[in-house]
LOKOL-580780 format. One record per residue (C-alpha): z negated, y negated, x negated. Coordinates in pm, 1 decimal, m for minus. Example, Ala and Ser with C-alpha at 12.3 -4.5 7.8 and 13.67 -1.06 7.14 Angstrom:
BEGIN
REC       zz       yy       xx
REC   m780.0    450.0  m1230.0
REC   m714.0    106.0  m1367.0
//
This chain:
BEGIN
REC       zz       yy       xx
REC      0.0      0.0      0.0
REC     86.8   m327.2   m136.5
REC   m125.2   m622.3   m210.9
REC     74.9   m834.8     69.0
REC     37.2   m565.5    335.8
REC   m352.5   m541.6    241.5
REC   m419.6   m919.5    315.5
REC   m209.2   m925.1    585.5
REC   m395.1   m633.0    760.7
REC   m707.8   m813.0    670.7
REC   m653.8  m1143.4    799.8
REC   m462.4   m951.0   1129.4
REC   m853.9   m806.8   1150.8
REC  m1024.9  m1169.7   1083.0
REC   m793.1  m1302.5   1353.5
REC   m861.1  m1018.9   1612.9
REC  m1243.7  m1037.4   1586.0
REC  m1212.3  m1463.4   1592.2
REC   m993.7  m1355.7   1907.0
REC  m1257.8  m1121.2   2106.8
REC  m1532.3  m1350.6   2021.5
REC  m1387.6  m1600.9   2164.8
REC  m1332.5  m1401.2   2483.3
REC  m1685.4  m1304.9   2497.7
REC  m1791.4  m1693.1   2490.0
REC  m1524.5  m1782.3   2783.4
REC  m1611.6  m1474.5   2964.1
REC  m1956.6  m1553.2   2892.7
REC  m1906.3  m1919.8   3031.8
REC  m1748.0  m1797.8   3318.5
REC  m2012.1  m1581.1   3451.8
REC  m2292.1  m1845.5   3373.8
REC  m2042.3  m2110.5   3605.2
REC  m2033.1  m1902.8   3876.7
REC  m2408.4  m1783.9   3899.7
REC  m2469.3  m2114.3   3845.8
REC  m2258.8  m2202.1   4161.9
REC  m2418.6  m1898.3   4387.3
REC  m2792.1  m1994.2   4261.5
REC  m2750.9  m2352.0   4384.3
REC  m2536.4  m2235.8   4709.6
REC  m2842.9  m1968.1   4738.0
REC  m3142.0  m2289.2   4673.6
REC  m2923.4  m2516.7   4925.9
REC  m3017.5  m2243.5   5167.2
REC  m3361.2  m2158.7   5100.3
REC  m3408.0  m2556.7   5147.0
REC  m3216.1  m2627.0   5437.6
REC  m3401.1  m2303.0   5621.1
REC  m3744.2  m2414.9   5486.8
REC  m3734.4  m2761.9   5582.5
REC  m3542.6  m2703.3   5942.0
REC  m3720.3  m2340.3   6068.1
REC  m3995.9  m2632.0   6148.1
REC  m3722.2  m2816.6   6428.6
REC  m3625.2  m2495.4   6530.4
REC  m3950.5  m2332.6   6674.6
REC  m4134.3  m2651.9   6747.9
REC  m4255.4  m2700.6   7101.0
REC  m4016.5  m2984.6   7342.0
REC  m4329.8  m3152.8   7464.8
REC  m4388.5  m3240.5   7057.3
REC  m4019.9  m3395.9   7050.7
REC  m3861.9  m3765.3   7183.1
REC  m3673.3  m3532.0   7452.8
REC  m3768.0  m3252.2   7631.7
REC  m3482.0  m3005.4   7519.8
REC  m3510.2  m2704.4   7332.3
REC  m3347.7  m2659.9   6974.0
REC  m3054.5  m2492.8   7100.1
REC  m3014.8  m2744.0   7388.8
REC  m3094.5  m3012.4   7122.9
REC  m2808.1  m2865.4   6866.9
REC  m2529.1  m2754.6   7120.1
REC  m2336.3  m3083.1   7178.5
REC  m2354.5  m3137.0   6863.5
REC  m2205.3  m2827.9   6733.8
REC  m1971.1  m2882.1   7044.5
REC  m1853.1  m3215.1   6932.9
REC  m1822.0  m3115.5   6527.3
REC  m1567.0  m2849.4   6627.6
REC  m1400.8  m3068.9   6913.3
REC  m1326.8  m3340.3   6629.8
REC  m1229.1  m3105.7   6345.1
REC   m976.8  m2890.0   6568.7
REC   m806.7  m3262.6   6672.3
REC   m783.3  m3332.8   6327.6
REC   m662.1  m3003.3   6239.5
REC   m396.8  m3013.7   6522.8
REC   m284.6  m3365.2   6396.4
REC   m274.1  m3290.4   6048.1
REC   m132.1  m2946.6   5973.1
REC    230.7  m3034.6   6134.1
REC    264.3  m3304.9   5943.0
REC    109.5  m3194.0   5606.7
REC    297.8  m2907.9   5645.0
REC    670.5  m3119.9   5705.6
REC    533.5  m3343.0   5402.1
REC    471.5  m3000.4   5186.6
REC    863.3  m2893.2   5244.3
REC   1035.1  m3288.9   5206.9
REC    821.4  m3269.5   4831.2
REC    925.4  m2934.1   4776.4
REC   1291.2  m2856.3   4891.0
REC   1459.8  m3198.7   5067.8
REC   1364.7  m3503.9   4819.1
REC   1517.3  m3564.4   4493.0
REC   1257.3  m3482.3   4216.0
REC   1178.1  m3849.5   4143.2
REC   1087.8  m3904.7   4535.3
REC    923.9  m3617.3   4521.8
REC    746.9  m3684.2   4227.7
REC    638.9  m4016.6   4337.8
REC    530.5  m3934.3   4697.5
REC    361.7  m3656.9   4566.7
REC    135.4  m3883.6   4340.9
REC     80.4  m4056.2   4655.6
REC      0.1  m3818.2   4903.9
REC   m265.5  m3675.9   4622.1
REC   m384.5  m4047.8   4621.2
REC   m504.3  m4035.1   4943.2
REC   m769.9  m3771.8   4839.3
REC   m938.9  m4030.5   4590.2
REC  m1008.8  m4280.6   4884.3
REC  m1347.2  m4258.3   5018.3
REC  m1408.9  m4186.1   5359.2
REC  m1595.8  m4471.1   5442.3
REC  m1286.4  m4672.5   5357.9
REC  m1058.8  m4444.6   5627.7
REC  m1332.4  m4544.7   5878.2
REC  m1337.4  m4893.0   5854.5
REC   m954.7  m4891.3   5830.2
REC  m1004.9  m4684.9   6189.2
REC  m1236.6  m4873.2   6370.1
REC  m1050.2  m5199.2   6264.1
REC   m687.0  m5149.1   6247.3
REC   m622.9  m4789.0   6455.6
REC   m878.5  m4816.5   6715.6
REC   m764.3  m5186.8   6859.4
REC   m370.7  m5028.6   6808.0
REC   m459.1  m4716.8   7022.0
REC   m689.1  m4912.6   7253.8
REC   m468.7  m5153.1   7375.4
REC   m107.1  m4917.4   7387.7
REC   m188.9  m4584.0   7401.0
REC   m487.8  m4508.1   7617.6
REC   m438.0  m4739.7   7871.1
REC    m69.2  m4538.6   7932.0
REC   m254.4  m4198.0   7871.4
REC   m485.7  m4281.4   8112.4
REC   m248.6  m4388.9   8360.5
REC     m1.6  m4084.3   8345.9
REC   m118.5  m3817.1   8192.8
REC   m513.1  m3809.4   8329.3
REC   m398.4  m3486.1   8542.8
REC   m476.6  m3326.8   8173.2
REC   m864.9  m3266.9   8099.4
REC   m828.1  m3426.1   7793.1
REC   m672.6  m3709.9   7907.6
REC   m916.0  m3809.9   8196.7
REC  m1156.6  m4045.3   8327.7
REC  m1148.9  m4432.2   8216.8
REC  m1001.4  m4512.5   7922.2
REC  m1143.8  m4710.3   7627.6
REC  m1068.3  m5060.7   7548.7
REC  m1266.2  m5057.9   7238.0
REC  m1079.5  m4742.4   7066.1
REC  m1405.3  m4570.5   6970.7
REC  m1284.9  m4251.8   7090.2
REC  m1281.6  m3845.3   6986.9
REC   m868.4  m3890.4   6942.7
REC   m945.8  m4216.8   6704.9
REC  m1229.8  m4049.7   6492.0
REC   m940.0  m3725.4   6550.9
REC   m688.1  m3943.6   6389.1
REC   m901.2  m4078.0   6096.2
REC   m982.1  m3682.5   6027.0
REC   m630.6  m3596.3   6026.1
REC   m548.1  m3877.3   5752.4
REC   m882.1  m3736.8   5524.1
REC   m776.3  m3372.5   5525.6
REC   m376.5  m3450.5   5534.0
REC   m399.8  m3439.0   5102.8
REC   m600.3  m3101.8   5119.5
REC   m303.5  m2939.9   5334.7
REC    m37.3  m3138.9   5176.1
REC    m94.9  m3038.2   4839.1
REC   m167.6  m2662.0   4853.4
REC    122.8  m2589.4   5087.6
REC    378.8  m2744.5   4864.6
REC    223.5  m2565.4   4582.4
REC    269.0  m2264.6   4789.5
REC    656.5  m2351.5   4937.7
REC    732.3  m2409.7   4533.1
REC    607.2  m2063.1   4398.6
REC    881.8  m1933.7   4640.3
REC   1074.4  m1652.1   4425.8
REC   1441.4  m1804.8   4356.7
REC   1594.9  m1496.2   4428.6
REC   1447.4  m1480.0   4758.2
REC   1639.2  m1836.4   4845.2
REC   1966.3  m1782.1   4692.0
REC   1981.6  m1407.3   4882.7
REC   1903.3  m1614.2   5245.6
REC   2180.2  m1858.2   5121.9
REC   2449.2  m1630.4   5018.8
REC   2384.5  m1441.0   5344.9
REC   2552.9  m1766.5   5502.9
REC   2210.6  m1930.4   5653.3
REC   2212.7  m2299.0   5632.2
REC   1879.1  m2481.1   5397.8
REC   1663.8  m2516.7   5748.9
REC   1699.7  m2138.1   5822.9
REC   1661.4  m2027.9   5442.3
REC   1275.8  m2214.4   5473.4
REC   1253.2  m2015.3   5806.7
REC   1355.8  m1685.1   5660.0
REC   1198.5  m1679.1   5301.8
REC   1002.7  m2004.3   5251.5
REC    761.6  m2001.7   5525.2
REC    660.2  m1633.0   5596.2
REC    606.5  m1638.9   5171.6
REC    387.2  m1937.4   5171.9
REC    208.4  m1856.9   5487.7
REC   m121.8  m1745.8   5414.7
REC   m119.7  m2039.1   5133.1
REC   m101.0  m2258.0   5417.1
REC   m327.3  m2088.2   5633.6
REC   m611.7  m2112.1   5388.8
REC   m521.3  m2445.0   5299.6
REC   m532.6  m2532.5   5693.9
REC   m902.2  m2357.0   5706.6
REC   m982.1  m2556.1   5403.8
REC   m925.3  m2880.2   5566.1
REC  m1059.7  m2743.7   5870.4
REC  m1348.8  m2726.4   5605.4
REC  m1341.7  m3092.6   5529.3
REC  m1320.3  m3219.8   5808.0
REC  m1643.0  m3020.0   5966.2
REC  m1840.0  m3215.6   5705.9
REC  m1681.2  m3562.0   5761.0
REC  m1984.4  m3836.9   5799.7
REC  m1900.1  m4193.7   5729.7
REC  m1529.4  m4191.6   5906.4
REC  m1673.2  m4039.2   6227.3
REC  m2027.5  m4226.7   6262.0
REC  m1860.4  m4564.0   6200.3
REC  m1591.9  m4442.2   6468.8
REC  m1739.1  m4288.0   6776.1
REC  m1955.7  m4432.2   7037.1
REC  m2151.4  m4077.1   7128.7
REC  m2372.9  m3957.9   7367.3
REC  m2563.9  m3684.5   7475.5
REC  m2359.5  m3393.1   7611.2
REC  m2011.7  m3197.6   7660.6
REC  m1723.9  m3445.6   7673.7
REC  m1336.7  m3309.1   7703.7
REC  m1186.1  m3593.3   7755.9
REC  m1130.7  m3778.1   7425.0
REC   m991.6  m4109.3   7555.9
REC  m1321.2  m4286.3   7696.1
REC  m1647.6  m4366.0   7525.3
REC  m1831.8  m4108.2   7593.9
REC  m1798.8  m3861.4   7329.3
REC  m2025.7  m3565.7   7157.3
REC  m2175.4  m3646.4   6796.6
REC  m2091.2  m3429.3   6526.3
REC  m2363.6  m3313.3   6300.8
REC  m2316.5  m3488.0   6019.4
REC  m2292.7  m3819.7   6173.8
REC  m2602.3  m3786.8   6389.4
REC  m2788.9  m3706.8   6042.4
REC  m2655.7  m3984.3   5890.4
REC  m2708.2  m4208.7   6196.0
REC  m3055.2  m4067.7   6301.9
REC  m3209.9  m3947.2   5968.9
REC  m3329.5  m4329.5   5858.3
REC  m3569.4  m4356.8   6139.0
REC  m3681.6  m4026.7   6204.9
REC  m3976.9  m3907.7   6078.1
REC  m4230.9  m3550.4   6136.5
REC  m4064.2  m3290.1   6314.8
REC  m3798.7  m3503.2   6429.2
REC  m3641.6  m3478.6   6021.9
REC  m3705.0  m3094.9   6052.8
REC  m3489.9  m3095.1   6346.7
REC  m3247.9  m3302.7   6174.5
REC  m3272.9  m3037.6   5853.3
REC  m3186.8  m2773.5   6107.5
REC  m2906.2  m2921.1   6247.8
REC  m2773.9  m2927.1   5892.4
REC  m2854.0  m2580.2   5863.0
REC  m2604.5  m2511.5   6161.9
REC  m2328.0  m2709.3   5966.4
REC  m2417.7  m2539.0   5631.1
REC  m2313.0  m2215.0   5815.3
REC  m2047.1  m2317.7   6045.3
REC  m1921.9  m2434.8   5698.1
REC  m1961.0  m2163.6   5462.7
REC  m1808.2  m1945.4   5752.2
REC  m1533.4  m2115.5   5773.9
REC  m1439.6  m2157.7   5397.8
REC  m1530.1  m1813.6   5343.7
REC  m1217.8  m1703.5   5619.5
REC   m980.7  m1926.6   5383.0
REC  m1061.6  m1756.5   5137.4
REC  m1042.1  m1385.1   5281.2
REC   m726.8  m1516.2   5415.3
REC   m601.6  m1641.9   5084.5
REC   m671.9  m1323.2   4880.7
REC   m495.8  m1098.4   5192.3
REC   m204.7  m1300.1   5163.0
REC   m194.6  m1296.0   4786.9
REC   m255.6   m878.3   4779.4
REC     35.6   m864.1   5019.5
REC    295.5  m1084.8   4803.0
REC    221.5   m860.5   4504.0
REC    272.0   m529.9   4733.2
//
């Protein structure tokens, strides 16, 4: 064996244990990152159930009202998903249009540039999108849209009963949700539509199908459970939402379908963030609780995106 082959077996050995260690540092890393994330998921818990099994057992009479937990915690739950599946509606359409102009219709500097943009929105708080609702959409809606819903289309549940002139509606604080998850959809869809195989589009096209029926046939059913979970993601978002909807809505006790008048059912997050300041005893461990509910509804929900993601995923490799 030469000298030249010696060294170079050496340093091949130097380089391969430099290479494992490595791995067993990023591997190591990895693993801390992600207990890291489940112990503070896990303490986030054990605090939230702590602080709210108080609100949750304690008698009426002790309370403001005279309604049980559930009673107490049932609009509210009511209202979070009302809002969050208007938003949803709203926003999944049109994030899902925006997703296939980026990825197959605009030229690549249009599509780089609205792109950027659409990613943009993301960065803006949420307080901002509220103020820009309760100022600029709500007045819009309030004085062309409701009073014409109200007038022709109240034979719809939705659509009934007197409608607002101030705009501080479920549709508005709807609209405002659709806006703050529209990024969230936007951007993992079109990440989706793009990891399309090429072969898959130039076989629809040489079969003679025009570019609309080529998304139909191999874009879409590829990037649908991308979209999916992306959809359950902002679905995600948009259960937590505070600022936009407390600075938005005018609520009140209840169930409320129609989402054109001013009486509307609180989400949870915004009667925390509304009620928490002045609350004080049992009434924060009711609050607590409440959050609790959301922490679940939440998890739940994110957890489905992501079973739905990894299903979709197994099947593409199959």
């Amino acid at each position: 064996m030469t000298q030249s082959t010696i060294e170079s077996a050496q340093g091949s050995g130097v380089e391969g244990r430099t290479g494992r260690f490595g791995d067993r540092i990023f591997a190591g890393l990895s693993k801390g990152a992600g207990v890291l994330i489940l112990v503070t998921l896990a303490g986030v818990a054990l605090f939230l159930f702590r602080e709210g099994y108080p609100g949750i057992n304690v008698d009426p009479s002790e309370m403001d009202g005279s309604d049980t937990f559930i009673q107490y915690v049932g609009p509210l739950v009511f209202g979070t998903i009302f809002a969050a599946l208007i938003a949803l509606a709203i926003a999944a359409p049109l994030a899902i249009a925006v997703a296939l102009f980026i990825s197959h219709y605009a030229p690549r500097r249009v599509a780089r540039t609205l792109g950027y943009l659409i990613d943009l929105l993301a960065a803006i708080p949420s307080v901002v999108f509220g103020i820009w609702g309760i100022r600029v959409l709500a007045p819009l809606l309030a004085q062309n849209v409701y009073p014409w819903l109200g007038d022709n289309a109240s034979f719809i549940p939705l659509f009934s009963g007197s409608a607002s002139t101030s705009g501080r509606t479920m549709l508005t604080a709807g609209m405002v949700l659709a806006v703050v998850i529209l990024p969230i959809i936007t951007a993992i869809s079109r990440e989706v539509f793009l990891q399309t195989p090429r072969l898959h589009e130039e076989a629809s096209l040489a079969l003679g199908a025009t570019k609309w029926e080529m998304i139909r046939q191999a874009v879409i059913p590829y990037g649908r459970s991308g979209v999916i979970s992306g959809a359950m993601l902002g679905l995600g978002r948009a259960l937590g939402e505070t600022m936009a909807v407390a600075i938005i809505l005018s609520p009140s006790d209840g169930y409320f379908w129609s989402i054109i008048t001013n009486q509307n059912s609180n989400t949870i997050a915004s009667n925390i963030a509304l009620k928490f300041p002045e609350s004080s005893g049992l009434e924060v461990n009711r609050l607590i609780a409440t959050g609790l509910v959301l922490f679940v509804i939440t998890f739940g929900v994110n957890a489905l995106a992501r079973r739905v993601a990894a299903a979709g995923f197994s099947g593409a490799d199959g």
